[in-house]
C-alpha positions in Angstrom: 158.4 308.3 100.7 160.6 305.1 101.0 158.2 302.0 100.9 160.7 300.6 103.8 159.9 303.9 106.2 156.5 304.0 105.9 154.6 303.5 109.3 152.2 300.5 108.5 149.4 300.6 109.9 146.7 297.8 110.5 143.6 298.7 111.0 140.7 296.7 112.6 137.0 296.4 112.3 134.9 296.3 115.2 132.1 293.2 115.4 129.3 293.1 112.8 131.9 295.1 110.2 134.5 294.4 107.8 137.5 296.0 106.9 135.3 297.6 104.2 134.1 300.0 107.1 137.9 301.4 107.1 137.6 302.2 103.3 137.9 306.5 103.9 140.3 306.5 106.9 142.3 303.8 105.3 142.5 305.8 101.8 143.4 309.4 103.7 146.1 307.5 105.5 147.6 305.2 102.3 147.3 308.8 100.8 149.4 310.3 103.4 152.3 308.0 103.1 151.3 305.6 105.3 151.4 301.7 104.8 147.8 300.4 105.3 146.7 297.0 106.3 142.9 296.2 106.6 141.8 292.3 107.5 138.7 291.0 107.2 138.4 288.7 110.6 136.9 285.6 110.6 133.3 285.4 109.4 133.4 289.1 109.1 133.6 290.9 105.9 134.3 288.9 102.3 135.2 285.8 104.8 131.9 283.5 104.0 132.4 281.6 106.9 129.4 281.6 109.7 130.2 282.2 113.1 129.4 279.4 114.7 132.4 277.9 112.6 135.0 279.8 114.8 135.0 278.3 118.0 137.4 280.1 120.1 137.8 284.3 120.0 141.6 283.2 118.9 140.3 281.4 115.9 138.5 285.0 114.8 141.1 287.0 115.7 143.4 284.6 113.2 144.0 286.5 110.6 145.3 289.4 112.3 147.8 287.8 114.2 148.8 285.5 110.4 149.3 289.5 109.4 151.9 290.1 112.3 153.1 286.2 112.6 154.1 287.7 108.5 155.8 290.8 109.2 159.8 290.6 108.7 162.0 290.4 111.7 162.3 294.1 112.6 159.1 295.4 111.3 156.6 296.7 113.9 153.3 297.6 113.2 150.8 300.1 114.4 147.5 298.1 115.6 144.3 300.4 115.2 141.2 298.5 116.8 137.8 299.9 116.8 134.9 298.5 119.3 135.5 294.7 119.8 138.3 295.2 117.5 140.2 296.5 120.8 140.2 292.8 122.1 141.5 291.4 118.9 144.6 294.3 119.0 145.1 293.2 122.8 145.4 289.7 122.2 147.4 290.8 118.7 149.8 292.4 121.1 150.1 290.4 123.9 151.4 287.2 121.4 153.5 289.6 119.6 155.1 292.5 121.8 157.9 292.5 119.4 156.0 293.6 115.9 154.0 296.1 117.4 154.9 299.7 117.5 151.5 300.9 119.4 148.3 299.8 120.0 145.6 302.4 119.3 141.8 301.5 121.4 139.5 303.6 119.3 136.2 303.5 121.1 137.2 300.2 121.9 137.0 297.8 124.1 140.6 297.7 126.0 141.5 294.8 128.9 143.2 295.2 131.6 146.4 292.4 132.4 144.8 291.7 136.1 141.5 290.1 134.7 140.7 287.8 132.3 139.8 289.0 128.6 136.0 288.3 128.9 135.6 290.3 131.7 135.4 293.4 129.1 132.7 291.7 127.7 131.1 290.6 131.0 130.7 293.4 132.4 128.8 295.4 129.1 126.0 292.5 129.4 
């Protein structure tokens, strides 16, 4: 398969993982054809940074959206979040409607655009 028609895909871990928690799903789907992306957010994963070092929900969804701030003009991606990881692909998408191809709420959390973000989280407590 041409590396240029590839759908890549980014997958993201929900809270308390990494993106070593994608390791089987992400190796079916690179094995498939598919172009597989899996970020470590911050303070999550190999990032040896402790939580109370990233203030703002922005800050820890940061490398994601570096991922899609990096993607060529043209290229879309396909956003996978998992759990809390559906708040980072929403906030992903919402700052870059133009490099994603779908967003994908896997047992996720998923806002709605009438109330703020935390409200998701609000209401679990």
């Amino acid at each position: 398969m041409d590396a240029d028609s590839r759908t890549h895909i980014i997958l993201v871990h929900g809270a308390c993982h990494g993106a070593w928690c994608w390791f089987k799903v992400a190796t079916r789907l690179s094995s498939a054809g598919h172009r597989i992306t899996t970020p470590d957010l911050a303070a999550s994963g190999v990032d040896p940074r402790p939580l109370r070092e990233v203030p703002t929900f922005r800050d820890y969804t940061q490398p994601l959206l570096d991922i899609l701030a990096s993607l060529p003009p043209g290229e879309k991606a396909v956003l996978v979040g998992h759990s809390l990881g559906g708040m980072n692909i929403a906030l992903a998408s919402e700052l870059f409607p133009e490099k994603v191809a779908a967003a994908v709420f896997l047992a996720a959390f998923m806002p709605d655009h009438t109330l703020r973000p935390s409200h998701v989280l609000e209401r679990v407590q």
